[in-house]
N, C-alpha and C positions, 0 to 999 in steps of 0.2 A: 266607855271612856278609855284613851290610851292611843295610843302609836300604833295606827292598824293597815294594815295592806290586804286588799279585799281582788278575788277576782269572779270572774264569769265565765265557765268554761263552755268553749267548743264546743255545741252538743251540735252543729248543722251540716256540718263538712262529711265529708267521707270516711267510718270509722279507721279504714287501713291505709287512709292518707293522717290522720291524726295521730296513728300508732307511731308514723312514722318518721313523723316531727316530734312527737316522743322523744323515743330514741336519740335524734338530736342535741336535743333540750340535756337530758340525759349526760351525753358523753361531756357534754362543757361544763354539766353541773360538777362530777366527777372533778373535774381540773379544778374549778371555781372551790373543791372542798379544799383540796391539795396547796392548792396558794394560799386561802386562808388557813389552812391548819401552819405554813411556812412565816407567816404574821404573826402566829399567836394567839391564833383567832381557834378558842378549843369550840370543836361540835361534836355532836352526838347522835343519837336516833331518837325520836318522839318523847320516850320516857328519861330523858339529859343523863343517861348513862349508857346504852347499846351503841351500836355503830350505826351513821345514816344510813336508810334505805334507798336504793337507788334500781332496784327492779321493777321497771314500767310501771312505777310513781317517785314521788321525791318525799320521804319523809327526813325533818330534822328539828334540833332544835340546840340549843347552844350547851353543855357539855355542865352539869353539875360543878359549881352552885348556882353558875350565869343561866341554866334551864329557866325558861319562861313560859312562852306558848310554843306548840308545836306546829311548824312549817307542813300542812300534810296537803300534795297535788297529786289528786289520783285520779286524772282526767278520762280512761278508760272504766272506771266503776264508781263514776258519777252518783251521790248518794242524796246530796240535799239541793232540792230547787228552790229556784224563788224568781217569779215572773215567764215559766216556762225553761228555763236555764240553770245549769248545774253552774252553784257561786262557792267558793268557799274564804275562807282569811286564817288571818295569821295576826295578833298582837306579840309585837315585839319590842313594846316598851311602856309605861304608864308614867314613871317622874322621870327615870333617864332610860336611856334607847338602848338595847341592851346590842354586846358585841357582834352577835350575830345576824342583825339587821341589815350589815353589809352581803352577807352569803345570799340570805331573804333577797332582797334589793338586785342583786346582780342574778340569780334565778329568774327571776319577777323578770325582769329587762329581757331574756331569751325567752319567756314564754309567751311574752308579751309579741314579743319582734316575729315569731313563726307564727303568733296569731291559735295560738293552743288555746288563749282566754283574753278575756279583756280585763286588764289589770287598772287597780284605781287605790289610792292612798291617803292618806292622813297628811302625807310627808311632802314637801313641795319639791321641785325639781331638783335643787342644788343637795337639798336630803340625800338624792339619788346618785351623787356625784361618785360617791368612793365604790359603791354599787357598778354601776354602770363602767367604772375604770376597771373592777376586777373580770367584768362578764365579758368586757372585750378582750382583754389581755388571755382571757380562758380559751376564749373563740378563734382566736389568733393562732395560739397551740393545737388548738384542737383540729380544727377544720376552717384554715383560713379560705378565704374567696367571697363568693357574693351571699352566698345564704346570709351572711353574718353583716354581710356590709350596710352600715347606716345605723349598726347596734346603738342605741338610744334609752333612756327612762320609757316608760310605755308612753301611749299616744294621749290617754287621759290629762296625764299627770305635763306632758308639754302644750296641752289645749288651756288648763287649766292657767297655766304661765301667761297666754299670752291675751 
């Protein structure tokens, strides 16, 4: 039970074409931190007091006392399957959402968009709004052009819409 964001990672593609949209994913997460830590919005690393990890995965989770569950994407050392596919999630809220489901959400949105996993949610698309407003605004800084264009809520979550 609870506010959960669940993905399925990449395991089919080419490992050092997945590395490599990593890294992507990566550099706008890095910005996606930096904005939201300019909101207000405190984060952290895994255990909601270290600093997030950001080397070739994405560990976070919202900064002591707002610590919840921990954000953990580590698409290159793929640990748990389910139907032949490396899934994993993230609960980021159970009676209210907690602050960092925005960073969650707007991560999710890029990993989603390069196709690193297939992302799927609890949350309905408009959930995804403040999300999606920071991933682009991140992406825009970071590496504007086409990779980024069309940035969106994942593809599940606007099928589910309509």
């Amino acid at each position: 039970m609870g506010y959960t964001h669940y993905w399925d990672y990449d395991t089919t593609s080419d490992p050092h074409e997945r590395a490599a949209r990593l890294v992507l994913v990566i550099d706008v997460a890095k910005k996606i931190i930096e904005l939201a830590a300019k909101r207000g919005i405190a984060l952290a690393g895994g255990d909601g007091t270290s600093a997030p990890e950001l080397d070739g995965k994405i560990v976070l989770n919202g900064a002591a006392p707002e610590a919840y569950e921990t954000f953990a994407f580590e698409p290159l050392s793929v640990r748990s399957y389910r139907r032949g596919r490396g899934y994993g999630f993230c609960k980021t809220g159970f009676v209210a959402i907690r602050q960092y489901d925005v960073v969650v959400c707007a991560i999710l949105a890029c990993i989603d968009h390069v196709r690193l996993a297939d992302v799927r949610s609890d949350g309905r698309y408009n959930d995804w709004e403040a999300g999606v407003a920071l991933a682009r605004e991140a992406a825009k800084l970071v590496a504007p052009g086409l990779v980024w264009a069309g940035l969106d809520a994942p593809r599940a979550l606007r099928m589910k819409e309509e």
